[in-house]
Phi, psi and omega in degrees: 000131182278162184227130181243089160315143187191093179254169197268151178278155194273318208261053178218121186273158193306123198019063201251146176249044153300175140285135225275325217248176192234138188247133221248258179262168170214153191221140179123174139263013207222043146186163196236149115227154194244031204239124157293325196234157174214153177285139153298320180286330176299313183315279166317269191336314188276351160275325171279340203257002182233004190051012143345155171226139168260165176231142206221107186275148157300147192259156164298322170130252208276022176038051148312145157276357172279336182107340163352281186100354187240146215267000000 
């Protein structure tokens, strides 16, 4: 079974009509994707239609470049 990691992008403003989520990694053979950033609903679809599980990582909080999380 393939695993698609995926946390939300840091840089997105309050109705902004981007994509939300950001694609870390993928693990398995049995999918590709050549996309960096996805919509959720593009997201669900490639799940339903490929049986993937998504994992969904934590974000840091304030996007320190140390990783902090703290302003």
């Amino acid at each position: 079974m393939s695993k698609i990691f995926v946390r939300e992008r840091r840089k997105i403003e309050e109705g902004e009509k981007k994509p939300r989520l950001r694609i870390v990694g993928v693990t398995g053979n049995d999918i590709k994707l050549y996309a960096k950033h996805v919509r959720k609903v593009e997201l669900d679809i490639i799940v339903k239609e490929s049986g993937a599980q998504v994992i969904y990582l934590p974000t840091h909080g304030s996007g320190n470049k140390d990783g902090s999380g703290t302003p």
